[in-house]
LOVONU-908813 format. One line per 2 residues: for each residue x, y, z of C-alpha. Coordinates in pm, whole numbers, padded with zeros to 5 digits, always signed. Example, Ala and Ser with C-alpha at 12.3 -4.5 7.8 and 13.67 -1.06 7.14 Angstrom:
+01230/-00450/+00780 ~ +01367/-00106/+00714
This chain:
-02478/+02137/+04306 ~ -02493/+02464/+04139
-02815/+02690/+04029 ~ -02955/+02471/+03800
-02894/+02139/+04009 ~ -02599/+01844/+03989
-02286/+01986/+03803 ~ -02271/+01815/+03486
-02612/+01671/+03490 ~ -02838/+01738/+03180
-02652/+02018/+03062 ~ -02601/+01890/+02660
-02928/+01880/+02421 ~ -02930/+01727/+02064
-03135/+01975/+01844 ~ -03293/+01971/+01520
-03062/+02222/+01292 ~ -03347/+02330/+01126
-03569/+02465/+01379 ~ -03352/+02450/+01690
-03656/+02188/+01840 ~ -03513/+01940/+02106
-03463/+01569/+02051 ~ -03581/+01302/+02371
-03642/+00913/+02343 ~ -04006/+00950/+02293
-03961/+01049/+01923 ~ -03591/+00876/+01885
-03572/+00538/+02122 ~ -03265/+00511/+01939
-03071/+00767/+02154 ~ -03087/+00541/+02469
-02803/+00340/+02277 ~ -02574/+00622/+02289
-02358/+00557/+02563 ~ -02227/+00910/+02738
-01876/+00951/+02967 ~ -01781/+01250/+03137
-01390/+01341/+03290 ~ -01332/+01662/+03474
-01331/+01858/+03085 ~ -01532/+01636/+02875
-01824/+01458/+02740 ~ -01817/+01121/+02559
-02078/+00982/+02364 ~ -02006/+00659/+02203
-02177/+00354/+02037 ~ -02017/-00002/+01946
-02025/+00034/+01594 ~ -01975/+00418/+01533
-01681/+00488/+01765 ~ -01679/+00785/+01992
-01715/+01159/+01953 ~ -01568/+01395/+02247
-01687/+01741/+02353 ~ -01552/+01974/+02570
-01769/+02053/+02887 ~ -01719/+02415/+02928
-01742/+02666/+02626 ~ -01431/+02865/+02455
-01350/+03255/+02595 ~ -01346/+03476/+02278
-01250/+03534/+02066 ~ -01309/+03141/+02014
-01671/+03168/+02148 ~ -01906/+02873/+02012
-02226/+03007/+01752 ~ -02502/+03070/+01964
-02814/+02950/+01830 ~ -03205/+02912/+01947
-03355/+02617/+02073 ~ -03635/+02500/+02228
-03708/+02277/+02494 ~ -04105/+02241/+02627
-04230/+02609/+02670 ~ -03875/+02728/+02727
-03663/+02914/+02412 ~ -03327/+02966/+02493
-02992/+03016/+02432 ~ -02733/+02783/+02385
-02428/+02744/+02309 ~ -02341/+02513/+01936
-02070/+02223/+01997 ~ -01935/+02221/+01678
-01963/+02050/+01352 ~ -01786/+01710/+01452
-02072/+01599/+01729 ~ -02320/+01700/+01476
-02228/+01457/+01212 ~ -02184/+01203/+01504
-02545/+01256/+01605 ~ -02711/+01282/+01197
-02517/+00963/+01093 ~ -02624/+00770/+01416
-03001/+00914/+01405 ~ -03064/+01063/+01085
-03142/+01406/+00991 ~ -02972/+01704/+01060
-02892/+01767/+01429 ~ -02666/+01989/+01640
-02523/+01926/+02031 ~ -02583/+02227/+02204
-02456/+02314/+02569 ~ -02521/+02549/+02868
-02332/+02819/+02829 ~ -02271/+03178/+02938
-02584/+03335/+02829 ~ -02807/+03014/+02893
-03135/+03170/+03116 ~ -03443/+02879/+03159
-03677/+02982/+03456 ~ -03882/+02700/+03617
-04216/+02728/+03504 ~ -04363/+02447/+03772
-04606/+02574/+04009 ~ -04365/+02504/+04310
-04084/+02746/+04181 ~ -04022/+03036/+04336
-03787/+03381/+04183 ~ -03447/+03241/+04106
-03547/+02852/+04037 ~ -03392/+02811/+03701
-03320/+02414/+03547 ~ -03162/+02298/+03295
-03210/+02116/+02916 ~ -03441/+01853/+03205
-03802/+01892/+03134 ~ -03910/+02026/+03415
-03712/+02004/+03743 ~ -03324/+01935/+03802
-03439/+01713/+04065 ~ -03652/+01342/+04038
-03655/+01085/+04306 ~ -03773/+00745/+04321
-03745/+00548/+04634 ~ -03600/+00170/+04604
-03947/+00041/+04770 ~ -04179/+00199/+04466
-03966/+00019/+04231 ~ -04010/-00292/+04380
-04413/-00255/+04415 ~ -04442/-00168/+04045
-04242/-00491/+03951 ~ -04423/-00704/+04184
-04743/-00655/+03960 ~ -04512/-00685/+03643
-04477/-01013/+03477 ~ -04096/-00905/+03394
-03902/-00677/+03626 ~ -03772/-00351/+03560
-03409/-00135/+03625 ~ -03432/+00191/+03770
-03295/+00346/+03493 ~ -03622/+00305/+03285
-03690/+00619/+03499 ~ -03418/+00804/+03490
-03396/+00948/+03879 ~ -03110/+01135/+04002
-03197/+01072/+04384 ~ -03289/+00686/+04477
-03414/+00665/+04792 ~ -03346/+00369/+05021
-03540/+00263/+05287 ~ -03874/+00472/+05255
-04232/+00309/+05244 ~ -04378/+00231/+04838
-04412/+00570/+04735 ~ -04358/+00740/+05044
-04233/+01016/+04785 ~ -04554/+01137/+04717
-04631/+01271/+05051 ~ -04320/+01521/+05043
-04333/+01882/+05113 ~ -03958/+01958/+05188
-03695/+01742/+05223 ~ -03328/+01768/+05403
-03078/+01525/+05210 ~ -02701/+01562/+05396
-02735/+01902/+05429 ~ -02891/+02008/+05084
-03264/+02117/+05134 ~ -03537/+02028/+04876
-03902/+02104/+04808 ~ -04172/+01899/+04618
-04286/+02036/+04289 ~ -04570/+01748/+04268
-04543/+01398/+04102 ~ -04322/+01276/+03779
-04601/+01207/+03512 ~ -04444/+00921/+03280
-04420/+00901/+02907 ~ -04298/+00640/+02671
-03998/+00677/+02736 ~ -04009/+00401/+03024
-04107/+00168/+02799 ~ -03785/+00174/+02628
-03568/-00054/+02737 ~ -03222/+00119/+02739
-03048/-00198/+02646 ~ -03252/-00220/+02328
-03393/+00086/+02208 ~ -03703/-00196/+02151
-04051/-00055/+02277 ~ -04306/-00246/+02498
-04601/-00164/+02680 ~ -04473/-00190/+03030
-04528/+00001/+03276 ~ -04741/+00208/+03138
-05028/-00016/+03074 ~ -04936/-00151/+03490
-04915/+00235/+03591 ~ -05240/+00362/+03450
-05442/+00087/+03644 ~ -05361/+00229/+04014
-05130/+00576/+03953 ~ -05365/+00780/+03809
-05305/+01185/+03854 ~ -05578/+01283/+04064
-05638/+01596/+03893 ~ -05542/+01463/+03546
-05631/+01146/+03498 ~ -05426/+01149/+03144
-05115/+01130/+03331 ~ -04980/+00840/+03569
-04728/+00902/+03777 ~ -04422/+00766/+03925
-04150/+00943/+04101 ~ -04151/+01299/+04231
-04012/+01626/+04118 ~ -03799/+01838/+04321
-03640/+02228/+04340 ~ -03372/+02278/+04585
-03336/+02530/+04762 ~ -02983/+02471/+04861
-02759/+02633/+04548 ~ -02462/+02557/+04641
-02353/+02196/+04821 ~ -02253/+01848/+04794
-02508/+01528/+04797 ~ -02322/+01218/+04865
-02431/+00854/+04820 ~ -02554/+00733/+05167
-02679/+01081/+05287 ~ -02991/+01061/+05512
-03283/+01148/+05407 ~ -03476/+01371/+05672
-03882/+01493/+05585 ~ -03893/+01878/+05733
């Protein structure tokens, strides 16, 4: 982990060129085909039928610095740094319009703007938090009332948690993981995004419809959650698969 959370995790954005405006599934299902690779100096994003672009991971020293441009993500307008014009036409052709890839770079600054943050809690291109867990056993109520089961990756965590009661997750306040420290920033509240299967791109009504009938935000009804958000509070460390998980 670094700063902003897992090295290499949500670190790339696909922008609109126009306006700088950030591209997710819930306008464009179409991006969960776009399969993504990373090696210790690049990123891959590839599809069946359009062949495979490749971007480096870190940014160019001048004088070959990348353009910097503007571009927003939620409440957040920041900078970033351009990836070139060879992603770009990747991304346009496979989506349509005209987009950009933009990266973290050197002069990339997004504060946390959740309630739970405190001075220095920064994130990345992630909408809110660097951190979302979902423990094994909430999965497995929510497909229990499903007619068809769902992955875990109609979610999108990057902590699953083993072993803890259906959405034990809720009732966090701080959290030890190996020996990386976390603390809650309050439920995930879905959108329709999970109801894109990432096989597909095709768009359903589960589990939203399932969700809204018993995980209703208590203070926003609007909302139904699944998963909670997380800040750590460790910086710098390692999180390995298998680590216990220990409340504080």
């Amino acid at each position: 982990m670094d700063d902003h959370g897992f090295v290499g995790d949500r670190r790339f954005m696909v922008v609109a060129e126009a306006d700088g405006l950030f591209l997710t599934q819930r306008t464009h299902p179409r991006m969960a085909l776009i399969e993504t690779a990373l090696t210790a100096d690049t990123l891959i994003l590839s599809t069946p039928k359009y062949g495979s672009v490749s971007v480096p991971r870190a940014s160019s020293p001048a004088p070959h610095a990348p353009i910097q441009r503007r571009v927003t993500v939620w409440k957040s307008t920041v900078n970033a740094d351009d990836c070139g014009d060879e992603p770009a036409e990747w991304l346009s052709d496979f989506l349509g319009g005209s987009l950009r890839l933009v990266r973290m770079g050197g002069t990339y600054q997004r504060l946390n703007l959740k309630r739970a943050a405190q001075a220095g809690d920064v994130v990345t291109f992630a909408d809110s938090c660097p951190f979302m867990a979902v423990s094994e056993a909430s999965l497995a109520d929510l497909n229990a009332r499903l007619a068809r089961p769902l992955p875990m990756n109609r979610f999108r965590p990057n902590l699953v948690i083993a072993g803890a009661a259906p959405y034990g997750e809720d009732a966090w306040d701080r959290v030890r993981i190996g020996d990386a420290v976390f603390r809650s920033a309050g439920p995930c509240a879905r959108c329709p995004i999970t109801t894109t299967d990432q096989e597909t791109a095709v768009r359903g009504k589960e589990p939203l419809k399932t969700l809204a009938g018993y995980r209703r935000d208590a203070d926003d009804s609007t909302n139904v959650n699944f998963g909670t958000n997380l800040i750590h509070e460790t910086k710098r460390g390692t999180v390995r698969v298998g680590a216990k998980v220990e409340l504080i």
